[in-house]
Chimera marker file (.cmm) of the C-alpha trace (Angstrom):
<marker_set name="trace">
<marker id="1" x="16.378" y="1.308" z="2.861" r="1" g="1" b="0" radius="0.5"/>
<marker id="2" x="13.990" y="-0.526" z="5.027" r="1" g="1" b="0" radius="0.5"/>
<marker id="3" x="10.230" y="0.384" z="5.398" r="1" g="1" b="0" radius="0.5"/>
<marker id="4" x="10.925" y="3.002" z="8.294" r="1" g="1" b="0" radius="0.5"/>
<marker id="5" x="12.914" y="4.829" z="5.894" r="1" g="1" b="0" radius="0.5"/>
<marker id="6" x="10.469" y="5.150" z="3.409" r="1" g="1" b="0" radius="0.5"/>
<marker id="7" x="8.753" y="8.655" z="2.546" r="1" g="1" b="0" radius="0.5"/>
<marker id="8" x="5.202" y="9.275" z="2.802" r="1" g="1" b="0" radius="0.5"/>
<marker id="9" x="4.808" y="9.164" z="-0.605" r="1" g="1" b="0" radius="0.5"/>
<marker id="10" x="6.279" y="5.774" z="-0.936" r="1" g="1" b="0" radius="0.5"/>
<marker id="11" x="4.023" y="4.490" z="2.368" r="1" g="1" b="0" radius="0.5"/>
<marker id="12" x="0.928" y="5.535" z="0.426" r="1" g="1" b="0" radius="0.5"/>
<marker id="13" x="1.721" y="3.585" z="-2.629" r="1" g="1" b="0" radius="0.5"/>
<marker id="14" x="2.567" y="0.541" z="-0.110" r="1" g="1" b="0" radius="0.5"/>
<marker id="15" x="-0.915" y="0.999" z="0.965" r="1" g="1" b="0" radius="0.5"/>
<marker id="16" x="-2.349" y="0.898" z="-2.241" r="1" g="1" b="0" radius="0.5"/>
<marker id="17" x="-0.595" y="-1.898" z="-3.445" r="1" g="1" b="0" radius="0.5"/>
<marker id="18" x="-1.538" y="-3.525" z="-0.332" r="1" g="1" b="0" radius="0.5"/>
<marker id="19" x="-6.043" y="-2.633" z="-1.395" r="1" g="1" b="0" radius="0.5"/>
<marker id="20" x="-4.728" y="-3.912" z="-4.702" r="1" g="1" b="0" radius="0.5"/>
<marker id="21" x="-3.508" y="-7.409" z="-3.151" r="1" g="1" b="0" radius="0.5"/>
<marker id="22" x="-6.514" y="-7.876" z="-0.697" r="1" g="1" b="0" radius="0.5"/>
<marker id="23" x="-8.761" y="-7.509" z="-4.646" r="1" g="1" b="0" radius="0.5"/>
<marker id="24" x="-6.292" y="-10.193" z="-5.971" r="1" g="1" b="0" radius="0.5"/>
<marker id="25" x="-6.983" y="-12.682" z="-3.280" r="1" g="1" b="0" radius="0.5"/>
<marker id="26" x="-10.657" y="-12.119" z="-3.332" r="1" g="1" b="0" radius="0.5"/>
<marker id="27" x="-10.803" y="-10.612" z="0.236" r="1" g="1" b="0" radius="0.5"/>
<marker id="28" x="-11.075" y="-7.115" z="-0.577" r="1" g="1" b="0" radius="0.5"/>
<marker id="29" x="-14.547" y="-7.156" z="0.625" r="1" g="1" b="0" radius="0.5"/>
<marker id="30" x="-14.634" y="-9.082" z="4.003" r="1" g="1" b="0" radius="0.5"/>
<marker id="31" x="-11.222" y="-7.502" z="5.013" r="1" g="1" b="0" radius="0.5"/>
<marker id="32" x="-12.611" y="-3.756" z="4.531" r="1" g="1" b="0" radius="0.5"/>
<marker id="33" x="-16.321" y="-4.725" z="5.236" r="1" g="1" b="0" radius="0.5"/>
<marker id="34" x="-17.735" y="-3.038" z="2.386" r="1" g="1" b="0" radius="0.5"/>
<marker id="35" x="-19.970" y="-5.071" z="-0.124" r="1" g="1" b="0" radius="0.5"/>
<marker id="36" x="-17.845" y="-4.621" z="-3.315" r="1" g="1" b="0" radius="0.5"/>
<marker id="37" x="-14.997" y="-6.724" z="-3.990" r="1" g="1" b="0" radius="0.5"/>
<marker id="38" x="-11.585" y="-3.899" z="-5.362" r="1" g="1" b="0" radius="0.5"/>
<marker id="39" x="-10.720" y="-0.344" z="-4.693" r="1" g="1" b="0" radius="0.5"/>
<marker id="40" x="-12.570" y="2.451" z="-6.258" r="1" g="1" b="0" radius="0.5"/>
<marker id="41" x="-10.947" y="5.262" z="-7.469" r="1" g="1" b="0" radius="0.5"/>
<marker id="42" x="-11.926" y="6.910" z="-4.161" r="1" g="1" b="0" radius="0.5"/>
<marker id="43" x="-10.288" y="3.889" z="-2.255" r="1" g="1" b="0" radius="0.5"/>
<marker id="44" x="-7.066" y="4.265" z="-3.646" r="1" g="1" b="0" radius="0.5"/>
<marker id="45" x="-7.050" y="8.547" z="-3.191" r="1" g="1" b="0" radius="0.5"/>
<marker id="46" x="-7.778" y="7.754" z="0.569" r="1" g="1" b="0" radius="0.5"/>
<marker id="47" x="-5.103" y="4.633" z="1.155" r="1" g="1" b="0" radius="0.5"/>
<marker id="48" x="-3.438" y="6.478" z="3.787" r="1" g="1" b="0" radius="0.5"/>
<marker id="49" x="-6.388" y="6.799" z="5.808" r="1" g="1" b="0" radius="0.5"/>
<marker id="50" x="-7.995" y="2.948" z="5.426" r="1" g="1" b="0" radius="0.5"/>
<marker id="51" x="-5.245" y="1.373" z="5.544" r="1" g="1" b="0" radius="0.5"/>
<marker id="52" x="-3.394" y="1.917" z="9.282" r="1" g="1" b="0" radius="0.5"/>
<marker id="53" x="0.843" y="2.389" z="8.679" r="1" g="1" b="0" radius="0.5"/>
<marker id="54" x="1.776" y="-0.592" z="11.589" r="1" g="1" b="0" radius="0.5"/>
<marker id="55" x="-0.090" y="-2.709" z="8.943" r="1" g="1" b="0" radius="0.5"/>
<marker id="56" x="2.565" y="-1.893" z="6.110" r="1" g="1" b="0" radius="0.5"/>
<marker id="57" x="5.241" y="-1.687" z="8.630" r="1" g="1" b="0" radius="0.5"/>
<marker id="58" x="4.479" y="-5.354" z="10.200" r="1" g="1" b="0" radius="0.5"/>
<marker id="59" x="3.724" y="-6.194" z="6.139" r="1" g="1" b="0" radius="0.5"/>
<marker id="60" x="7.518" y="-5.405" z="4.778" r="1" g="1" b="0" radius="0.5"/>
<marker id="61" x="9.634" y="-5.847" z="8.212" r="1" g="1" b="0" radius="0.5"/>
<marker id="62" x="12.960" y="-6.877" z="6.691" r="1" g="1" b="0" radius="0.5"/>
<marker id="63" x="12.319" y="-5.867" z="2.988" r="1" g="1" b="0" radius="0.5"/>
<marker id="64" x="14.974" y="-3.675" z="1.546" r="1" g="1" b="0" radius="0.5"/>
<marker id="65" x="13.922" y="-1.147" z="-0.957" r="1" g="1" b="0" radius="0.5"/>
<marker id="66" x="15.181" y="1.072" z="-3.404" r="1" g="1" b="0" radius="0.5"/>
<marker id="67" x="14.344" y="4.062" z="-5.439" r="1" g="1" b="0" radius="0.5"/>
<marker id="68" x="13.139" y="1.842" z="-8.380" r="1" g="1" b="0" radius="0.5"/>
<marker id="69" x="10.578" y="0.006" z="-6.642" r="1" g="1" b="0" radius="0.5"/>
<marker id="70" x="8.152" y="2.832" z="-6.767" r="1" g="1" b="0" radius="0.5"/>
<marker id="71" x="6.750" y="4.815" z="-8.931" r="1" g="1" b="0" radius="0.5"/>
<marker id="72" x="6.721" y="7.984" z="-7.507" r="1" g="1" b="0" radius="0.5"/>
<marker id="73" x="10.632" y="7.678" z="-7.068" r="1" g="1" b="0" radius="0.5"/>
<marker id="74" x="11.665" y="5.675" z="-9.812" r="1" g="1" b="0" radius="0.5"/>
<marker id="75" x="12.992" y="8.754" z="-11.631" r="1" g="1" b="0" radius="0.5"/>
<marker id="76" x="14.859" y="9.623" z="-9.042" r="1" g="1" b="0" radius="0.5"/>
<marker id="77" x="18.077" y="7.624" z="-10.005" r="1" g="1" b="0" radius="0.5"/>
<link id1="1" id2="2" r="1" g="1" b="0" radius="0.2"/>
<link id1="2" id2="3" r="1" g="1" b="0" radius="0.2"/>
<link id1="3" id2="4" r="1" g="1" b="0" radius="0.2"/>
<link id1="4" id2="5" r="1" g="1" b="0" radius="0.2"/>
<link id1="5" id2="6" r="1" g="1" b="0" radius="0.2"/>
<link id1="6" id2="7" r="1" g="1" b="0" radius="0.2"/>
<link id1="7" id2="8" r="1" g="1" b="0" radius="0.2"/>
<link id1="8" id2="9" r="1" g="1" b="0" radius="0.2"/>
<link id1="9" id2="10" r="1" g="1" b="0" radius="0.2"/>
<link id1="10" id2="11" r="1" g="1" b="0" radius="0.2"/>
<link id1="11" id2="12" r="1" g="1" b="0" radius="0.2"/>
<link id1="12" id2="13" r="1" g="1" b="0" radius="0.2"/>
<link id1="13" id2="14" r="1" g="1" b="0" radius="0.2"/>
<link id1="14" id2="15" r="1" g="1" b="0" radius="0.2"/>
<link id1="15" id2="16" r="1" g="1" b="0" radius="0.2"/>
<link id1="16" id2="17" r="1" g="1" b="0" radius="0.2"/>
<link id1="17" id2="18" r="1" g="1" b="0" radius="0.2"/>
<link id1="18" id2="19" r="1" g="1" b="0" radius="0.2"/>
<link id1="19" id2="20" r="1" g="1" b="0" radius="0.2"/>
<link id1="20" id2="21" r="1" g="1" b="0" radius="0.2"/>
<link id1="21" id2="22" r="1" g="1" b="0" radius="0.2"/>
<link id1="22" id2="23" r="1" g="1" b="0" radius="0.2"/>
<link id1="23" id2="24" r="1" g="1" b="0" radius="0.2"/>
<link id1="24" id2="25" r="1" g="1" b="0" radius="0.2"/>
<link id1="25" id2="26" r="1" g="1" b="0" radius="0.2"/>
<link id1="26" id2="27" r="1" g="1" b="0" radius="0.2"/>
<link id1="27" id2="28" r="1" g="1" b="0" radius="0.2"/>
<link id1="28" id2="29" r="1" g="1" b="0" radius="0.2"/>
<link id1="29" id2="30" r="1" g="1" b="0" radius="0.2"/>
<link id1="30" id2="31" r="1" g="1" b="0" radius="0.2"/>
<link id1="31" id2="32" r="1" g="1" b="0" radius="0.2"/>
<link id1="32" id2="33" r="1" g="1" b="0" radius="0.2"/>
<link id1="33" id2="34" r="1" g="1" b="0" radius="0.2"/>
<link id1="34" id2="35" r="1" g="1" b="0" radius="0.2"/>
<link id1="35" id2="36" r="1" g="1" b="0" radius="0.2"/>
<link id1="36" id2="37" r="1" g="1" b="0" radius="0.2"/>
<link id1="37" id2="38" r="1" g="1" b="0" radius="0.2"/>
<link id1="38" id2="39" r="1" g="1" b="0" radius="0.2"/>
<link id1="39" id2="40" r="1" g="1" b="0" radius="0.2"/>
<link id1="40" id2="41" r="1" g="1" b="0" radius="0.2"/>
<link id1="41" id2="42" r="1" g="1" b="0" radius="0.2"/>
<link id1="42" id2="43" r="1" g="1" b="0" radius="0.2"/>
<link id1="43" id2="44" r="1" g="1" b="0" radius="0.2"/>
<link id1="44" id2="45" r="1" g="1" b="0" radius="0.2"/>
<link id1="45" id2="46" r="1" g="1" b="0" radius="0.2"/>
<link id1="46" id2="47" r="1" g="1" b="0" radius="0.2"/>
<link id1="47" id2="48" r="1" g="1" b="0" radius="0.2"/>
<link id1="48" id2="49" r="1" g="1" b="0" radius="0.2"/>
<link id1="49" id2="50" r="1" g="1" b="0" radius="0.2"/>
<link id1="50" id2="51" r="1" g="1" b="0" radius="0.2"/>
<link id1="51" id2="52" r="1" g="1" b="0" radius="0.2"/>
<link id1="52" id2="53" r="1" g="1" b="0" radius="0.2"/>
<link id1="53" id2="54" r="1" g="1" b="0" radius="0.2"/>
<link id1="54" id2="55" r="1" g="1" b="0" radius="0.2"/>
<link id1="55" id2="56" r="1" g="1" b="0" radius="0.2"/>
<link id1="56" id2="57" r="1" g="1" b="0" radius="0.2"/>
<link id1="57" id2="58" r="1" g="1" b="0" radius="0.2"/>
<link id1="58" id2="59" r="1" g="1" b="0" radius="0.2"/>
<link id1="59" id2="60" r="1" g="1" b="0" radius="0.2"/>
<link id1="60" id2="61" r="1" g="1" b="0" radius="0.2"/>
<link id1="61" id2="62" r="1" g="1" b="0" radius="0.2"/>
<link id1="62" id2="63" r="1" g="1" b="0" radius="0.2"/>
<link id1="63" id2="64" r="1" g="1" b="0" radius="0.2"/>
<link id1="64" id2="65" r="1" g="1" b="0" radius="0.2"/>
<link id1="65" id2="66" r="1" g="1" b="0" radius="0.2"/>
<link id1="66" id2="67" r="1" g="1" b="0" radius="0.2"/>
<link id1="67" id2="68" r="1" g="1" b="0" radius="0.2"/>
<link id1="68" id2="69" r="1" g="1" b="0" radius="0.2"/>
<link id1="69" id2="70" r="1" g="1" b="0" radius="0.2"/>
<link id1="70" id2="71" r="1" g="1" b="0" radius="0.2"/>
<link id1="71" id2="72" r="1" g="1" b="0" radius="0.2"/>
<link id1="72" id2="73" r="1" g="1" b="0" radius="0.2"/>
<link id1="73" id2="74" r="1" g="1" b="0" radius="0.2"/>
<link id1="74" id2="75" r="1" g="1" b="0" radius="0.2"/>
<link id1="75" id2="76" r="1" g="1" b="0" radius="0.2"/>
<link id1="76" id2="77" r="1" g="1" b="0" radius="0.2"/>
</marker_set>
């Protein structure tokens, strides 16, 4: 399924990966403008609302995904 297809659920852990990555390349803090450098707790809870959807969309345009790349579906198989 391509990123379209994807559930809320799954959009919202896209996002969070996506707070995760910006920590990993040291930009966490200039992208978002705040002054520390990875997601708090309270980051993560509120992905869906810091991080805009066109952003994952433009992100994984092209990806196909499945169940099994995300946690809240994994199971699902």
């Amino acid at each position: 399924m391509d990123v379209h297809e994807l559930n809320e659920e799954q959009i919202l852990e896209l996002k969070q990966r996506y707070l995760n990555q910006l920590a990993d390349e040291g930009s966490y803090a200039e992208v978002l403008g705040v002054d520390y450098y990875e997601p708090s707790y309270w980051d993560l809870a509120h992905a869906d609302e810091i991080v805009p959807d066109d952003s994952i969309f433009r992100a994984h345009e092209g990806v196909s995904f499945v169940l099994d790349d995300f946690f809240c579906t994994a199971d699902l198989n």
